[in-house]
MOPAC internal coordinates of N, CA, C and O (Angstrom, degrees):
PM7 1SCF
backbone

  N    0.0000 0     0.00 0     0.00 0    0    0    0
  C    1.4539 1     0.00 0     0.00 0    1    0    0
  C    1.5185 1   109.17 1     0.00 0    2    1    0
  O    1.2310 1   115.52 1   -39.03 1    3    2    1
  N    1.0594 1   126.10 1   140.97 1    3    2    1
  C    1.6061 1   131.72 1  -173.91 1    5    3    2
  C    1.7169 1    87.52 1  -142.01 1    6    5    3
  O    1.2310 1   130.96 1   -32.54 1    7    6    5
  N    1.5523 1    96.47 1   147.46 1    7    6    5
  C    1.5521 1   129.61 1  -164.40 1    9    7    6
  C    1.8288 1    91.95 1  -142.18 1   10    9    7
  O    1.2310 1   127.03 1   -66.28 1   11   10    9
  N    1.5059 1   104.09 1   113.72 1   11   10    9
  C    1.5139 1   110.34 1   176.07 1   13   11   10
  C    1.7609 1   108.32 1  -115.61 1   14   13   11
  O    1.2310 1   114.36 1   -79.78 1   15   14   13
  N    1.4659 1   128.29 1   100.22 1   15   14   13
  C    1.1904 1   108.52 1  -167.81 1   17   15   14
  C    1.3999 1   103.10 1  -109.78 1   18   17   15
  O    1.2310 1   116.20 1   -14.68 1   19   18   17
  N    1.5644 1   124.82 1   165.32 1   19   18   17
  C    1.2754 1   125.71 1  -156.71 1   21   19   18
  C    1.2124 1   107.56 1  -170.49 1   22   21   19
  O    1.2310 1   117.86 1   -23.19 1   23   22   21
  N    1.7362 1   121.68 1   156.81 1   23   22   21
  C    1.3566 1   123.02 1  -176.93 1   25   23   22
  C    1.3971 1   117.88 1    98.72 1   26   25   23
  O    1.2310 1   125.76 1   168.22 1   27   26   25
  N    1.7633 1   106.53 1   -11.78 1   27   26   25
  C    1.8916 1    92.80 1   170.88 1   29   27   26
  C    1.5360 1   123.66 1   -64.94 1   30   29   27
  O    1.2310 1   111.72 1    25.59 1   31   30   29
  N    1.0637 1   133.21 1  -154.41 1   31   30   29
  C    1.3998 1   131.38 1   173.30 1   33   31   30
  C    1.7087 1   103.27 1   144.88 1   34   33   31
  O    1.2310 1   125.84 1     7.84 1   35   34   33
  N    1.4821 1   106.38 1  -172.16 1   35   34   33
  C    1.3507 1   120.68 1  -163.31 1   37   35   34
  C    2.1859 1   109.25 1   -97.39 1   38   37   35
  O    1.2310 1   115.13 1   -84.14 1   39   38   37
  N    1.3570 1   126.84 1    95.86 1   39   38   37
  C    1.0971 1   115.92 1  -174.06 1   41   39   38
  C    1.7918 1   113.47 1  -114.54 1   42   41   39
  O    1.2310 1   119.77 1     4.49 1   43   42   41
  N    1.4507 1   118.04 1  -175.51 1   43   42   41
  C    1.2491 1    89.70 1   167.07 1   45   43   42
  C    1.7506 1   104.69 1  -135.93 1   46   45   43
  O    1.2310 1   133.58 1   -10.76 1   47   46   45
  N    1.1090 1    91.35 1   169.24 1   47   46   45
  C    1.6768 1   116.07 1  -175.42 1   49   47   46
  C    1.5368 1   113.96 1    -8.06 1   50   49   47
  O    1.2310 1   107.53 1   -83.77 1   51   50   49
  N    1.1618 1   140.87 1    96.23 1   51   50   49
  C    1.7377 1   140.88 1  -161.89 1   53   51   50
  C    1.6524 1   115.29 1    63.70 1   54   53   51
  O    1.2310 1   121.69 1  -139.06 1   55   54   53
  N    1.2967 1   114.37 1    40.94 1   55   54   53
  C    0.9009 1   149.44 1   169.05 1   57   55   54
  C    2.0399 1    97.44 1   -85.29 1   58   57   55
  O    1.2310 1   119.34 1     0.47 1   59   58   57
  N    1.6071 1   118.87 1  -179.53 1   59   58   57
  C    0.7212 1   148.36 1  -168.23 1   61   59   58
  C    1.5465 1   125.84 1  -146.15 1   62   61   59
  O    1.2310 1   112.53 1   -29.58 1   63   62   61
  N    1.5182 1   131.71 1   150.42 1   63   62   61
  C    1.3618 1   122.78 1  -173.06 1   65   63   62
  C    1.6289 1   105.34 1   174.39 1   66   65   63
  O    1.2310 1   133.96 1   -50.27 1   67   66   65
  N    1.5799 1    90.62 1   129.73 1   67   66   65
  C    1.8923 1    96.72 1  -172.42 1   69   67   66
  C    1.0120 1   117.41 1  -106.24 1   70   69   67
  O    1.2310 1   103.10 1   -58.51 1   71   70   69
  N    0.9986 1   148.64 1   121.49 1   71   70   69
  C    1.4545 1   166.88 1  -149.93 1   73   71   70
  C    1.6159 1   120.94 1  -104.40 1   74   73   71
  O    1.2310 1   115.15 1   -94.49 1   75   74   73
  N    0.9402 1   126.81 1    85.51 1   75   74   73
  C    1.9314 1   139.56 1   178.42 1   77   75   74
  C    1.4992 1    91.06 1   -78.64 1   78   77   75
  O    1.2310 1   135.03 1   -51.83 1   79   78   77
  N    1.5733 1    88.53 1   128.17 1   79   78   77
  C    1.3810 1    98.22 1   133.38 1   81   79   78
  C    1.7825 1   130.34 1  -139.71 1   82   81   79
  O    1.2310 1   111.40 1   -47.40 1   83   82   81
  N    1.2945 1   133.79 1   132.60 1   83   82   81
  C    1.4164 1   103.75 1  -168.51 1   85   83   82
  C    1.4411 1   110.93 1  -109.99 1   86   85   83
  O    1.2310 1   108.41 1   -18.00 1   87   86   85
  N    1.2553 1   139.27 1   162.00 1   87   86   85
  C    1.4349 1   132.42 1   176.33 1   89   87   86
  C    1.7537 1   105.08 1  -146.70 1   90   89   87
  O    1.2310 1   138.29 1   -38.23 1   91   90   89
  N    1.7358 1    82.15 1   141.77 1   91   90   89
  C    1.3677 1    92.50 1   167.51 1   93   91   90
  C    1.6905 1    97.12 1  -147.04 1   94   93   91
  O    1.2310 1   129.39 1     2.17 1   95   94   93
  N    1.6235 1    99.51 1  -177.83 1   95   94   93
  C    1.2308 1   125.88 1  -149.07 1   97   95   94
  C    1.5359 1   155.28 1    87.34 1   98   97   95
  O    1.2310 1   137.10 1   165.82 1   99   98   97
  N    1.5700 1    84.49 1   -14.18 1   99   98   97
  C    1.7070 1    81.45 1  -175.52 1  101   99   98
  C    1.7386 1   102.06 1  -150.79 1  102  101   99
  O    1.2310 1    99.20 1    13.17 1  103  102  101
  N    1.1425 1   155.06 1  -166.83 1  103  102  101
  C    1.4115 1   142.88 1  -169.69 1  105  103  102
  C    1.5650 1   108.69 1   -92.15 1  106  105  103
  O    1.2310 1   119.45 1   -83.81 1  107  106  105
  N    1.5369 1   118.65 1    96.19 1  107  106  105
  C    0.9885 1   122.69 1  -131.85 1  109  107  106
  C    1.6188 1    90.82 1   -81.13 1  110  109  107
  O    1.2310 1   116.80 1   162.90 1  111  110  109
  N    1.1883 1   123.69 1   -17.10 1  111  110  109
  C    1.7387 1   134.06 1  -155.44 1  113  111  110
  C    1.4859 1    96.52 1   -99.10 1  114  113  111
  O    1.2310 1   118.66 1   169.85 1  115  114  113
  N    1.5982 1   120.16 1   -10.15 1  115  114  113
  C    1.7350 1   104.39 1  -178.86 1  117  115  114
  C    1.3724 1    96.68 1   -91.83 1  118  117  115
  O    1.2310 1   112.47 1   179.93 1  119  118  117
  N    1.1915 1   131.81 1    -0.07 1  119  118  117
  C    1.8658 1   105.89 1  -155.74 1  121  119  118
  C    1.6336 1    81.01 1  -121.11 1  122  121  119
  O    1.2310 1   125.14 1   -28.52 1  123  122  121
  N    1.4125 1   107.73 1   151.48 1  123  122  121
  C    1.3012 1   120.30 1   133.48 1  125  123  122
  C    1.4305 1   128.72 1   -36.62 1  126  125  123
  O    1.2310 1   123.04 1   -26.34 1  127  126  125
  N    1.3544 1   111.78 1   153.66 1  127  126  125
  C    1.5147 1   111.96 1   169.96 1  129  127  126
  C    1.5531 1   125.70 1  -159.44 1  130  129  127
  O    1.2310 1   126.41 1   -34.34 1  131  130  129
  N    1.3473 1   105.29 1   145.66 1  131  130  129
  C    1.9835 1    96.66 1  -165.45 1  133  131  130
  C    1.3939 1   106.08 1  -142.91 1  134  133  131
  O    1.2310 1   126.70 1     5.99 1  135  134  133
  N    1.3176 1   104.72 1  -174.01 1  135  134  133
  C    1.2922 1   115.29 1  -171.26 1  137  135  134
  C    1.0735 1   106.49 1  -133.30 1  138  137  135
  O    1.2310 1   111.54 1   -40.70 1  139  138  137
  N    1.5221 1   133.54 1   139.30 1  139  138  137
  C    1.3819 1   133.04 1   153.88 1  141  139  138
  C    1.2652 1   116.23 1  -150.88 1  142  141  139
  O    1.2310 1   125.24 1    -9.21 1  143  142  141
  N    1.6040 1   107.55 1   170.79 1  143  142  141
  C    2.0163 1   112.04 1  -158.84 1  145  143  142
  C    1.1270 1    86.16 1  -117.01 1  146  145  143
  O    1.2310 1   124.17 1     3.26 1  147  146  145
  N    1.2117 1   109.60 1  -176.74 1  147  146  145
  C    1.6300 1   132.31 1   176.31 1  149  147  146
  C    1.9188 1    90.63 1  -163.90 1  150  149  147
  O    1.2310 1   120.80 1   -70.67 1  151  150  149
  N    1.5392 1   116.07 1   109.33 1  151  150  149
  C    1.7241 1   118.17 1   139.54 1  153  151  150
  C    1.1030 1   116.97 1   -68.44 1  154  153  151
  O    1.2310 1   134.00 1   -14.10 1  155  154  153
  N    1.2873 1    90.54 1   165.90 1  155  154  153
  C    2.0973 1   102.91 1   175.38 1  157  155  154
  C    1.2245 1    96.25 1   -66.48 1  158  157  155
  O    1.2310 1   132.60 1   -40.57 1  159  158  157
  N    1.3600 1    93.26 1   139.43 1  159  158  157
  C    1.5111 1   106.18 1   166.41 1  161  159  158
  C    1.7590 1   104.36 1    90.16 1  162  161  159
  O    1.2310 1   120.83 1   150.32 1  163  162  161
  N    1.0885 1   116.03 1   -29.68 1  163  162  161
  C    1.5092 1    97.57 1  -166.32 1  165  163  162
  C    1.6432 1    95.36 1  -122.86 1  166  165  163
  O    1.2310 1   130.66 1   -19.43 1  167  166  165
  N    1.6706 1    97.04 1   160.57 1  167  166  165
  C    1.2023 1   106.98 1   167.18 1  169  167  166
  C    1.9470 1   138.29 1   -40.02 1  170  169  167
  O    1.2310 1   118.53 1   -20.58 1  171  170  169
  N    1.0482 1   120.41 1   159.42 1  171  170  169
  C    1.5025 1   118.68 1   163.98 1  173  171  170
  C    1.6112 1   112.94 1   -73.59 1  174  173  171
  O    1.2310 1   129.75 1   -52.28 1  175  174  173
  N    1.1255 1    98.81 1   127.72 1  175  174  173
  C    1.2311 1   115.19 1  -165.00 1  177  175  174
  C    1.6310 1   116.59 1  -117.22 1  178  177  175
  O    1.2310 1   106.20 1   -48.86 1  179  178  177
  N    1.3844 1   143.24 1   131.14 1  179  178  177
  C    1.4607 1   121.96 1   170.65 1  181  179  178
  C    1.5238 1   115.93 1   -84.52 1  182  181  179
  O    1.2310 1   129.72 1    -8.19 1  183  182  181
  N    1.4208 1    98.86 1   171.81 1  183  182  181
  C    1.4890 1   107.79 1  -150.18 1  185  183  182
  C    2.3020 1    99.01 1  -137.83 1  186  185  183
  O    1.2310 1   122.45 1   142.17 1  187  186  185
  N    1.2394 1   112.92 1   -37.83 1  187  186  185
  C    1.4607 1   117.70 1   179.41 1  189  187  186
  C    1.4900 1    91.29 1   166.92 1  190  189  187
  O    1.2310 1   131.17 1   -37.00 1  191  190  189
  N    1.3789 1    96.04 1   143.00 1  191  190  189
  C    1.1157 1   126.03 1   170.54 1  193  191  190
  C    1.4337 1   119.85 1  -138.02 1  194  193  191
  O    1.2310 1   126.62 1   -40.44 1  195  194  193
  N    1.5599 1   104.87 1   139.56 1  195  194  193
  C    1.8073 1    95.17 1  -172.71 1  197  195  194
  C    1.8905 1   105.71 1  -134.57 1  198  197  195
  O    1.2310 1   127.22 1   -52.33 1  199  198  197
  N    0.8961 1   103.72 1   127.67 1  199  198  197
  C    1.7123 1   113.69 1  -176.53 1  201  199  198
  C    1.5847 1   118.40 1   -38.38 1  202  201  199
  O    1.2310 1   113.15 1   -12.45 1  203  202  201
  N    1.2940 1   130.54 1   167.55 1  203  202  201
  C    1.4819 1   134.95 1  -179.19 1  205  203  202
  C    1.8892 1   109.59 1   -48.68 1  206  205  203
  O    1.2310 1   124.65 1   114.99 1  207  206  205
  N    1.1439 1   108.69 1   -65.01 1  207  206  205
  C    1.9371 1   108.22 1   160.84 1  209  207  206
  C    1.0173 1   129.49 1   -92.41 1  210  209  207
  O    1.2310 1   117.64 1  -163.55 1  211  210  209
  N    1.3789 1   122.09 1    16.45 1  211  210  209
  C    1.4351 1   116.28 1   151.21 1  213  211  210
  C    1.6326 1    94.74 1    82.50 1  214  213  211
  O    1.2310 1   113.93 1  -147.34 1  215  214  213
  N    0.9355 1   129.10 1    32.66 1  215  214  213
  C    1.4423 1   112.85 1   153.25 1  217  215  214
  C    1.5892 1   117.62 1  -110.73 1  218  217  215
  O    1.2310 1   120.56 1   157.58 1  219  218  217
  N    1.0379 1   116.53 1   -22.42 1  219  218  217
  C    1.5980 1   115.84 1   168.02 1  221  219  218
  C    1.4951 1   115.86 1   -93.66 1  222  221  219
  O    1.2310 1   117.58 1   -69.83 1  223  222  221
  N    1.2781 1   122.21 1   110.17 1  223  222  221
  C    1.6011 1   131.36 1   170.11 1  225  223  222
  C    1.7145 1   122.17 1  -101.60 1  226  225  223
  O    1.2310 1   115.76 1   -43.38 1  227  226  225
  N    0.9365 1   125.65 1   136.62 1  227  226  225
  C    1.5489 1   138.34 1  -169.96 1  229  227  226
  C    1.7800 1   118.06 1  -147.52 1  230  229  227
  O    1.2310 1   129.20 1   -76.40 1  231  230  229
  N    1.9082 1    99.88 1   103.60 1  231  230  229
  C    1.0451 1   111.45 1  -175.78 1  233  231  230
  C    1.2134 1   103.01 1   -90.65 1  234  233  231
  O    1.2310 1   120.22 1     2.07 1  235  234  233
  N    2.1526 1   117.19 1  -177.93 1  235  234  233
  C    1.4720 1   121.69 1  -160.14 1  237  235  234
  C    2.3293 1    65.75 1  -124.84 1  238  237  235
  O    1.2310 1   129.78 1   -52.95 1  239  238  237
  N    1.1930 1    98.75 1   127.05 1  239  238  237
  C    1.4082 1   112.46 1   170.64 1  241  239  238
  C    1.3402 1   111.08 1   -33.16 1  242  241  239
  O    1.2310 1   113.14 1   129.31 1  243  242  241
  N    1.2848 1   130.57 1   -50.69 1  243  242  241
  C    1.3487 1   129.28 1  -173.68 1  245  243  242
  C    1.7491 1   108.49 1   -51.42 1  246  245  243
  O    1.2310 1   114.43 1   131.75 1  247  246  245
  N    1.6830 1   128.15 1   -48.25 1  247  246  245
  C    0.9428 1   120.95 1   171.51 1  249  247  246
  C    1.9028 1   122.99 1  -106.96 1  250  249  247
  O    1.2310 1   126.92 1  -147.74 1  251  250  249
  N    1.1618 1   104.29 1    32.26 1  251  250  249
  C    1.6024 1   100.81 1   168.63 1  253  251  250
  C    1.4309 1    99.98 1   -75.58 1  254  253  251
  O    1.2310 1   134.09 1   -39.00 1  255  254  253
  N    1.5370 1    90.35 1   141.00 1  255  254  253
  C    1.6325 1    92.96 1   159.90 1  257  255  254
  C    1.4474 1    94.74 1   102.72 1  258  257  255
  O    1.2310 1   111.47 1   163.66 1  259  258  257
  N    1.5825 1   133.67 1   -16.34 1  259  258  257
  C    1.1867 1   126.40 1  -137.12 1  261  259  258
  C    2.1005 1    99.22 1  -146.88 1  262  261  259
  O    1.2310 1   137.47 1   150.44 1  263  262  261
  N    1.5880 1    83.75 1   -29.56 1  263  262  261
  C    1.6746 1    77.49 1  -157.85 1  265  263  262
  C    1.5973 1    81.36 1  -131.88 1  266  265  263
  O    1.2310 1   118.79 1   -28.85 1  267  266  265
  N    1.4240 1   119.91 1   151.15 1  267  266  265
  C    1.8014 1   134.22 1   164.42 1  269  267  266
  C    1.2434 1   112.05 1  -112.24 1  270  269  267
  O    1.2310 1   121.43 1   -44.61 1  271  270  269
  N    1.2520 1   114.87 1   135.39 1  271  270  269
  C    1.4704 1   131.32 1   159.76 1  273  271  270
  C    1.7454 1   110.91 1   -88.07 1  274  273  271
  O    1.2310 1   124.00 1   -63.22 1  275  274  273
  N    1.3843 1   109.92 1   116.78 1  275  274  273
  C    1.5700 1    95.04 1   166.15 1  277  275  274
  C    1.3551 1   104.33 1  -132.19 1  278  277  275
  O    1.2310 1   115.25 1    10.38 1  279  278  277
  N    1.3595 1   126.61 1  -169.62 1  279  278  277
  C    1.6602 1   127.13 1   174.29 1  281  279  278
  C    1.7844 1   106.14 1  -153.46 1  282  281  279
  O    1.2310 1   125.68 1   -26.26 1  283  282  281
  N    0.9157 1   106.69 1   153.74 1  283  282  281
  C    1.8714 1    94.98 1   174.67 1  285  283  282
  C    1.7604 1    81.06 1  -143.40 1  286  285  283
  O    1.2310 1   127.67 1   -60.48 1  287  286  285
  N    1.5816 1   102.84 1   119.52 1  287  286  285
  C    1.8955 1   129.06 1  -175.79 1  289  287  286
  C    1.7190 1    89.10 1   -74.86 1  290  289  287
  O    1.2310 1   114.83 1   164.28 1  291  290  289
  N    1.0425 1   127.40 1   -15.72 1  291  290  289
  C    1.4918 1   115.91 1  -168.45 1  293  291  290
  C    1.6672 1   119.73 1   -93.54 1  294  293  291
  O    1.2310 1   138.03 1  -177.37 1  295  294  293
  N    1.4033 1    82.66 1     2.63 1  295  294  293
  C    1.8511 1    98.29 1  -161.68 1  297  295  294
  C    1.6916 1   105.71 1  -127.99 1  298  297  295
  O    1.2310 1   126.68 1   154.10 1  299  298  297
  N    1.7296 1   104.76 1   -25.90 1  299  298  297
  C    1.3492 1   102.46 1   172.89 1  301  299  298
  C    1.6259 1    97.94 1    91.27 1  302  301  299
  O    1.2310 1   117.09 1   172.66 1  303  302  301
  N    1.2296 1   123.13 1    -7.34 1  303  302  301
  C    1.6894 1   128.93 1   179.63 1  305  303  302
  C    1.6227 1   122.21 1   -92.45 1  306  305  303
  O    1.2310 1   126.08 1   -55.08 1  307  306  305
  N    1.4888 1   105.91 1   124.92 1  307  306  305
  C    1.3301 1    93.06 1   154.33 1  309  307  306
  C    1.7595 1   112.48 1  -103.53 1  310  309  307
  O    1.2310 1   125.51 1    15.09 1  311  310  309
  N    1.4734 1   107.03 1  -164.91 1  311  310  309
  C    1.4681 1   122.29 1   170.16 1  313  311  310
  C    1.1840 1   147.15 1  -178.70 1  314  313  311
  O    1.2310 1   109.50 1   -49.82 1  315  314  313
  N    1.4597 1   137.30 1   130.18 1  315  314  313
  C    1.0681 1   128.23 1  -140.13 1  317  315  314
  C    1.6933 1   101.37 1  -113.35 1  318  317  315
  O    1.2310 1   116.32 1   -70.71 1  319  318  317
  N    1.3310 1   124.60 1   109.29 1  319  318  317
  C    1.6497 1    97.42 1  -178.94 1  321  319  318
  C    2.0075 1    93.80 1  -101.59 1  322  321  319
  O    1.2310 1   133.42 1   -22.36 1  323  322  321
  N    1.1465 1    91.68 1   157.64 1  323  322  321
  C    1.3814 1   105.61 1   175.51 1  325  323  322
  C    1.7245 1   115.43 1  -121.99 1  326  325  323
  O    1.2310 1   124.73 1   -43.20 1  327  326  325
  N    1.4445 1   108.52 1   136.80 1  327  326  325
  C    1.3297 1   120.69 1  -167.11 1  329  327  326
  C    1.3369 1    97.32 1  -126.22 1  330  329  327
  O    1.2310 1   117.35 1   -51.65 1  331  330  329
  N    1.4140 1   122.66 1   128.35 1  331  330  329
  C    1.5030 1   125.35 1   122.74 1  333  331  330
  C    1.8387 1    78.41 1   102.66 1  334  333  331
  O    1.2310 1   109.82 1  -154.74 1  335  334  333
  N    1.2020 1   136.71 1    25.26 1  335  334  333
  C    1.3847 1   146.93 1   138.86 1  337  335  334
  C    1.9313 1   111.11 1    23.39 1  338  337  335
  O    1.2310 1   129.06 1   -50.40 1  339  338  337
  N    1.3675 1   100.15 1   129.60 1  339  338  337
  C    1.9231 1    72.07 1   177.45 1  341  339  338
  C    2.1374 1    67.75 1  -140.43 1  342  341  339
  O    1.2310 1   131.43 1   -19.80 1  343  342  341
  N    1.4478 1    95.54 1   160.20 1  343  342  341
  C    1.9184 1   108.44 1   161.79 1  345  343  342
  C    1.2640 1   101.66 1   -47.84 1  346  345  343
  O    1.2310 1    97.14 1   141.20 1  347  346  345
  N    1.2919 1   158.19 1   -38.80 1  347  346  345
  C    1.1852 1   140.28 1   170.71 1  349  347  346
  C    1.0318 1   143.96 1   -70.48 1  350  349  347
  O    1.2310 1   125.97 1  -165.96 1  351  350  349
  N    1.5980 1   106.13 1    14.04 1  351  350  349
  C    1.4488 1   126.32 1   179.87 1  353  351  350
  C    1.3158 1    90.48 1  -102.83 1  354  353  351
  O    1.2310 1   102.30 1   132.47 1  355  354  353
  N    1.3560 1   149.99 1   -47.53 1  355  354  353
  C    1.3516 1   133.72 1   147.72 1  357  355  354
  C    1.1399 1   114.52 1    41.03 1  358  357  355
  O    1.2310 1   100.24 1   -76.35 1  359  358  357
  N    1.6586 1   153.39 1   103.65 1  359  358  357
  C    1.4174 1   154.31 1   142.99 1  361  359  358
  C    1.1160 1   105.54 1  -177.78 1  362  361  359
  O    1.2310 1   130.62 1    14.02 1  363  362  361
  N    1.6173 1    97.12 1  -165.98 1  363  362  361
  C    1.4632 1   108.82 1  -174.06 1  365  363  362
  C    1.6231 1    97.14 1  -113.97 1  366  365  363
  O    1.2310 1   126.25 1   -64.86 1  367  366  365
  N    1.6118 1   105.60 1   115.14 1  367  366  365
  C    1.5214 1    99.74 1   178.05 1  369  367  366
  C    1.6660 1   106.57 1   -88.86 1  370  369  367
  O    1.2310 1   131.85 1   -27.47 1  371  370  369
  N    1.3318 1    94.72 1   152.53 1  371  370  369
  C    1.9277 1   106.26 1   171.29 1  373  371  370
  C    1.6891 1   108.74 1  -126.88 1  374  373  371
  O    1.2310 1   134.52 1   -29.81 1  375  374  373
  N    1.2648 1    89.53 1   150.19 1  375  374  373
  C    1.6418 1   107.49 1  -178.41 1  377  375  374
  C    1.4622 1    93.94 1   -90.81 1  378  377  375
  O    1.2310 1   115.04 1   -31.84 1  379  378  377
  N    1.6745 1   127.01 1   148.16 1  379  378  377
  C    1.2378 1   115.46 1   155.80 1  381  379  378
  C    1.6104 1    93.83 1  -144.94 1  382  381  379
  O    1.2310 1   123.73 1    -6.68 1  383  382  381
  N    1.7356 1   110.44 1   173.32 1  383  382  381
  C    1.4327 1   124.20 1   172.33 1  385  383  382
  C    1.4292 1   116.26 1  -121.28 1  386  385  383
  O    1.2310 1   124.40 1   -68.44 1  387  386  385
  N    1.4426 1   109.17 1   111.56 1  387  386  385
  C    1.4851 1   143.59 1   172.90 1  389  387  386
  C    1.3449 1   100.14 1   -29.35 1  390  389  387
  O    1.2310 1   121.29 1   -32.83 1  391  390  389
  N    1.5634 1   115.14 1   147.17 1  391  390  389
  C    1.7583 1   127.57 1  -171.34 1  393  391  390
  C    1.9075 1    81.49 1   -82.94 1  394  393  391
  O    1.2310 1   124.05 1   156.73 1  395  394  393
  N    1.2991 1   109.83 1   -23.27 1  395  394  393
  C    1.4754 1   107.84 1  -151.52 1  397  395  394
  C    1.5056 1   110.53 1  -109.86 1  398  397  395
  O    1.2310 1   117.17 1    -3.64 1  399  398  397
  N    1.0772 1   123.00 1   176.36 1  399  398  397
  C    1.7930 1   126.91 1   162.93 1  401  399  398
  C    1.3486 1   103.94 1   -86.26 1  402  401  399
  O    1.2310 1   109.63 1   160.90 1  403  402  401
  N    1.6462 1   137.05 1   -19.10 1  403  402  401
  C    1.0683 1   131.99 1  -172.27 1  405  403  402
  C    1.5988 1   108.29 1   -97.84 1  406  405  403
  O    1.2310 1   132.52 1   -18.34 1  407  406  405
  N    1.5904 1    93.42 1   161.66 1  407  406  405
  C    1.9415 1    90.26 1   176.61 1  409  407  406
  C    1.5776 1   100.11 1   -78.71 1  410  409  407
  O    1.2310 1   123.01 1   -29.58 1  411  410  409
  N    1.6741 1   111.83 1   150.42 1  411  410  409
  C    1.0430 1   142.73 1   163.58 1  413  411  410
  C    1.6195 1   127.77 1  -120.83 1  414  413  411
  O    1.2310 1   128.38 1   -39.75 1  415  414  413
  N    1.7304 1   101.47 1   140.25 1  415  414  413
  C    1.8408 1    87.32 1  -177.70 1  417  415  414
  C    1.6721 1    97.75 1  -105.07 1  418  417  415
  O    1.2310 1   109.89 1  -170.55 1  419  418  417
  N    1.2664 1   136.58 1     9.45 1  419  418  417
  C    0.9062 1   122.90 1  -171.15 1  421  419  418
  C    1.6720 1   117.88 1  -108.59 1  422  421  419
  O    1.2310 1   119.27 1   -30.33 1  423  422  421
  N    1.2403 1   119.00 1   149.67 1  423  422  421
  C    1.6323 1   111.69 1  -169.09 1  425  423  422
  C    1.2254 1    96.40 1   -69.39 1  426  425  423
  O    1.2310 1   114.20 1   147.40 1  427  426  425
  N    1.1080 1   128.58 1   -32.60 1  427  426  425
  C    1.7750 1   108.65 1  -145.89 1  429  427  426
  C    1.5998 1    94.91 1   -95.66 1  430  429  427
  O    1.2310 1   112.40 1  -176.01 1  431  430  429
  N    1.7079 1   131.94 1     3.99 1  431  430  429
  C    1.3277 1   128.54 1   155.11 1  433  431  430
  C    1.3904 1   104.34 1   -83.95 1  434  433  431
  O    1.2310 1   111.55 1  -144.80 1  435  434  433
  N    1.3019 1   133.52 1    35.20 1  435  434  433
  C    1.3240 1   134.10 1   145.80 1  437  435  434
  C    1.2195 1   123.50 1  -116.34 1  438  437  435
  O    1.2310 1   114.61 1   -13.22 1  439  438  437
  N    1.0692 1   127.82 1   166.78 1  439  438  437
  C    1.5468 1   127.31 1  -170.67 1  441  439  438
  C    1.7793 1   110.11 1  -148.82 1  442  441  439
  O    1.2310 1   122.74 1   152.67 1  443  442  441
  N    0.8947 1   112.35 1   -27.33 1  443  442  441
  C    1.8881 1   108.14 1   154.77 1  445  443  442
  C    1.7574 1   114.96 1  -130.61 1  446  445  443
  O    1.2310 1   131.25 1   -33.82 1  447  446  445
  N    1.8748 1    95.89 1   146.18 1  447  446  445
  C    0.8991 1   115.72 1  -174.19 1  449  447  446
  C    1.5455 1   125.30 1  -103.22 1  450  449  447
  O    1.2310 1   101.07 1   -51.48 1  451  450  449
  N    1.3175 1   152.03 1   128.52 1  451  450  449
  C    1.0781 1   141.53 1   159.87 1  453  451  450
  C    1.8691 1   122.00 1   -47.89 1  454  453  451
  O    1.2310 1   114.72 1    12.79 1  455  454  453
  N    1.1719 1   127.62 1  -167.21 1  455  454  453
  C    1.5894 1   114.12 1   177.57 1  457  455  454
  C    1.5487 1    83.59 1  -113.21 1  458  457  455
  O    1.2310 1   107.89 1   164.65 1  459  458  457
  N    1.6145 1   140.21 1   -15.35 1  459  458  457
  C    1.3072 1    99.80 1  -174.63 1  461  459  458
  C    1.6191 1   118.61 1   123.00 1  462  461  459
  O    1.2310 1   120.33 1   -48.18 1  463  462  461
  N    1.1684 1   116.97 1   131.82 1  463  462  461
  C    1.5429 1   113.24 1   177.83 1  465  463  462
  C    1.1564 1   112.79 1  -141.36 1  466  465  463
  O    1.2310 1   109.01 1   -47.00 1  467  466  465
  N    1.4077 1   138.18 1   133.00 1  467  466  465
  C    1.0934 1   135.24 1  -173.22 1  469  467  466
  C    1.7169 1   117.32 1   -93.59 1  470  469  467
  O    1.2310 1   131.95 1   -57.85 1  471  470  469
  N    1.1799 1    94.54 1   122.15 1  471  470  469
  C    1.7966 1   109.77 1  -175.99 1  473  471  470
  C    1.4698 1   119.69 1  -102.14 1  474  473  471
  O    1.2310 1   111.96 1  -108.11 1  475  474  473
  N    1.6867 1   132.76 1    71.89 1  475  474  473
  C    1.0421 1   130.02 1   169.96 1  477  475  474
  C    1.2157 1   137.89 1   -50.41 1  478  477  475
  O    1.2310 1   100.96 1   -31.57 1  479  478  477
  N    1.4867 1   152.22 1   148.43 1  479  478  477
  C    1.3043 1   116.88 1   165.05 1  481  479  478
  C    1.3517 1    89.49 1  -138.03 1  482  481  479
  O    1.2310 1   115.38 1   -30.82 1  483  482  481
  N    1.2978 1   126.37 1   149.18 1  483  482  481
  C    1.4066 1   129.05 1  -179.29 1  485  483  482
  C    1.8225 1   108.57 1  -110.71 1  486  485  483
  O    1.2310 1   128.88 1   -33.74 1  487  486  485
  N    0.9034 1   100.49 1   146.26 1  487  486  485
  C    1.8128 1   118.48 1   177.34 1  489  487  486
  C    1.7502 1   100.59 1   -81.63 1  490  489  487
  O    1.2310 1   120.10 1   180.00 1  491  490  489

């Protein structure tokens, strides 16, 4: 399974930023799939996760309200757009694919990883 994620870059403060990820290898429409960052210094953290058809979504409190999870099964893509940006969104987000069809917040209910995109936000 390979996870290609794309679209981070350098924005600023209530700013905006869309998040690709593409996958292949394995049936990309049964598993769940999510997103999570890791800053320097701190742990990996989750960020949204959205179920095998996309009708169940599950944000990390810090960005509800703020950030969407979507997926299109026909394309093999998920995506994360981000709204209203603060410096503490700061990291490197990764795409990964769920052991499960359901959303999960925990890493170790994933089993592949993307390499990662870096999401700056400047003050």
């Amino acid at each position: 399974v390979q996870l290609q994620a794309s679209g981070g870059g350098l924005v600023q403060a209530g700013g905006s930023l869309r998040l690709s990820c593409a996958a292949s290898g394995r049936t990309f429409s049964s598993y769940a799939m999510g997103w999570f960052r890791q800053a320097p210094g701190k742990e990996r953290e989750f960020v949204a996760a959205i179920s095998w058809g996309g009708g169940v979504t599950s944000y990390a409190d810090s960005v509800k309200g703020r950030f969407t999870i979507s997926r299109d099964n026909a394309k093999n893509m998920v995506y994360l757009q981000m709204n209203s940006l603060k410096p503490e969104d700061t990291a490197v987000y990764y795409c990964a694919s769920c052991r499960y069809s359901s959303t999960a917040r925990l890493t170790t209910a994933y089993d592949y990883w993307g390499q990662g995109t870096l999401v700056t936000v400047s003050s």
